[in-house]
VOMAR-394977 format. One record per atom (N, C-alpha, C): y, z, x. Coordinates in pm, whole numbers, plus 50000, padded with zeros to 5 digits. Atoms other than C-alpha are relative to their C-alpha. Example, Ala and Ser with C-alpha at 12.3 -4.5 7.8 and 13.67 -1.06 7.14 Angstrom:
BEGIN
498815000050089/495505078051230/501205000050090/498814999449918/498945071451367/501095007349923/
***
This chain:
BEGIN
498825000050084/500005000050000/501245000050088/498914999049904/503504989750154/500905004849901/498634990150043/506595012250079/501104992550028/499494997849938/509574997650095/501335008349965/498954989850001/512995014150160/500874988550029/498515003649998/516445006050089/500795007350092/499174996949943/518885012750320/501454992249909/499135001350049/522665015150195/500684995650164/499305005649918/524834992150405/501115003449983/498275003550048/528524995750455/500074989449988/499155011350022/530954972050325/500494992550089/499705006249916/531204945050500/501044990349992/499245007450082/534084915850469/499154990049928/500485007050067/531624897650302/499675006249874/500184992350161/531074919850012/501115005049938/498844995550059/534624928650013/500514987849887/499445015750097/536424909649686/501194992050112/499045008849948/538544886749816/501475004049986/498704996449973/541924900349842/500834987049967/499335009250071/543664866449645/501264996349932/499114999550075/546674857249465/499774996749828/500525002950175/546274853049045/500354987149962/499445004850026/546484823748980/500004989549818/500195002050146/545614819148613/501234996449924/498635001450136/547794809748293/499355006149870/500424987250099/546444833248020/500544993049878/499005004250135/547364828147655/500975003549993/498744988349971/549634861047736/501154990250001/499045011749971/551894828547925/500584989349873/499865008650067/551994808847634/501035002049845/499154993750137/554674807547353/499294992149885/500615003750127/553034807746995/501355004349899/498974990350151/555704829046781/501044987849944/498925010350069/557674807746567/501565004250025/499024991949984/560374832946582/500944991550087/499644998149888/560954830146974/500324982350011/499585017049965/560784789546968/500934998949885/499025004950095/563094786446680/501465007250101/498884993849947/565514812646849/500224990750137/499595008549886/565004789547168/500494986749965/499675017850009/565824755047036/501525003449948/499044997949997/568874774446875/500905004050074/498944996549919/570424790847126/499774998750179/500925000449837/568314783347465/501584991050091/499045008549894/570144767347806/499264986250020/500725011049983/568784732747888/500574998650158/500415002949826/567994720148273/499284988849970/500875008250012/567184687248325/499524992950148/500845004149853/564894675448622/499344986549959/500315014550033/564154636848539/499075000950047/500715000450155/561124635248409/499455013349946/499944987850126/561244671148246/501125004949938/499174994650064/563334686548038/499955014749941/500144983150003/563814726748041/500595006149892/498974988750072/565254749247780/499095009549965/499994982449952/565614784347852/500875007549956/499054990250084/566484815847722/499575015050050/500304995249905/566944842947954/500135018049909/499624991350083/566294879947793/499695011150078/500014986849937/566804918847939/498485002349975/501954991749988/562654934148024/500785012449959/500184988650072/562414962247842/498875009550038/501234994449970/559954992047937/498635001049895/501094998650044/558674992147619/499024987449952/501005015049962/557524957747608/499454995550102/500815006049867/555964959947897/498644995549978/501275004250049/552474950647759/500034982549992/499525014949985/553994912847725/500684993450109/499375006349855/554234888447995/501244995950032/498755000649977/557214885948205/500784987749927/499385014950021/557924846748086/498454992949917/500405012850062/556654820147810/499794993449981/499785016049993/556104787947805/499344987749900/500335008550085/555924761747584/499794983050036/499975010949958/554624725847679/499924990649926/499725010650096/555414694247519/500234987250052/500065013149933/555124655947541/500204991449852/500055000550111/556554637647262/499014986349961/500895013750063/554404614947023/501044988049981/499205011949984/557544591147022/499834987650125/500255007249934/556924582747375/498434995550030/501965007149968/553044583747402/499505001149838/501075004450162/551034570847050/499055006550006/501074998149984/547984579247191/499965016250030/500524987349994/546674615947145/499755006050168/500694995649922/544914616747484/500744997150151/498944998849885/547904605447706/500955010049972/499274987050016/549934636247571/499205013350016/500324990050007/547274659547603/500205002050178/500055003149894/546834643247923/501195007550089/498694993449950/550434654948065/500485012849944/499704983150033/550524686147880/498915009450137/500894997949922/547414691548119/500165002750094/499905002949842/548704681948423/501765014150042/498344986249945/552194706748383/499325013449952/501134984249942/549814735148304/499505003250159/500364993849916/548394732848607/500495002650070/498575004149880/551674723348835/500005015049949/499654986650008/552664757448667/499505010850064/500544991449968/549944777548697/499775001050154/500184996949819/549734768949117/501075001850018/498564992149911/553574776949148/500615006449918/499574994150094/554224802748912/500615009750068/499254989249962/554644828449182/501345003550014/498064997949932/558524822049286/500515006449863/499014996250125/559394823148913/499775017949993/500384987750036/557284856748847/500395011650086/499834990749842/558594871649220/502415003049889/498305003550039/562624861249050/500145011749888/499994991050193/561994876748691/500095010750029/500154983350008/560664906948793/501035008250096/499035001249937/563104911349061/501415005149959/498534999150109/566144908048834/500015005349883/500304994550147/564534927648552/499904991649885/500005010650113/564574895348328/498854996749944/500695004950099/562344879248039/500154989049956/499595019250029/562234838747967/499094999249952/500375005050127/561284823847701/500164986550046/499695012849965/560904783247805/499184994449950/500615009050031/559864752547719/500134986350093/499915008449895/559024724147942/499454984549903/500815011350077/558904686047786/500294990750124/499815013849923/557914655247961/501164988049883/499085008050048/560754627247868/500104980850045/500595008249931/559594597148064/499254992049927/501225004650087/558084569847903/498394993550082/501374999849931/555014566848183/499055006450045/500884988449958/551974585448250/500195002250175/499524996449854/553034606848579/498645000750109/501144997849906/550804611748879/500215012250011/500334988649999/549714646248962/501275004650101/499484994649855/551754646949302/502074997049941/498015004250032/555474631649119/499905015549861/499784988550112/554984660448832/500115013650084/499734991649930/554334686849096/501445004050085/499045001049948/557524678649293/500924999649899/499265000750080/559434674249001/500125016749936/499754981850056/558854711248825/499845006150063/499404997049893/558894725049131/501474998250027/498704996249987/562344717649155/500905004849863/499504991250092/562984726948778/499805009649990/499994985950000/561524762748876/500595002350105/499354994849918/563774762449156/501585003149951/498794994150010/566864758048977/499855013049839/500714989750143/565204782048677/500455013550068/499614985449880/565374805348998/501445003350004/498864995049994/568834800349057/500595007449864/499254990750129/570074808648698/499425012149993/500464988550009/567794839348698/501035007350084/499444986749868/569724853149043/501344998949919/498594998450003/573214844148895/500525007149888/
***
């Protein structure tokens, strides 16, 4: 009869989690409330970065809403310029993800300045973008998103 025995290993960096940045988009991120998009189309700021179009609406963090994410976002592609269902989902797709890999600067700004945004991001362009011209492009509409936050 063989016995065997466990030995307890330390932690090694291979069993350690990965020490990572988050880089998810949650529903949390996402604006549903009718409320908050009606109050944004009425009184929001607009930013325009050819081929998106920003409007923003910048609001005091509160402690007791802290349970809700710092910032919103609403994405949009209108059926005027694309007919087809699956080229608008298509570019709603592609600025999810641009977001979700450079979300940090905005979320480093917000929290920073104690602020709360409420946005909406539409493509305006009447051609389906490439991955690498949409990245560079909202990238520089969360840079100047940044500046209005600091000022």
């Amino acid at each position: 009869m063989i016995i065997l025995t466990t030995k307890k290993f330390p932690i090694s960096a291979l069993t350690k989690p990965n020490p990572h940045t988050d880089q998810s988009l949650p529903k949390a991120f996402k604006l549903c409330s009718l409320k908050k998009i009606e109050q944004l189309h009425q009184s929001g700021q607009l930013i325009k970065a050819y081929p998106l179009r920003v409007l923003y609406l910048l609001e005091e963090y509160t402690p007791e809403a802290a349970t809700t994410e710092v910032f919103q976002v609403l994405f949009s592609a209108p059926k005027r310029r694309f007919k087809r269902a699956h080229d608008r989902n298509y570019i709603k797709r592609l600025m999810r993800e641009v977001l979700r890999k450079n979300k940090l600067p905005l979320l480093a700004a917000l929290q920073q300045n104690n602020k709360k945004m409420v946005f909406s991001l539409t493509f305006v362009s009447n051609e389906r973008p490439s991955y690498q011209l949409l990245e560079q492009k909202l990238c520089k509409a969360l840079d100047l998103l940044i500046k209005e936050i600091k000022s």
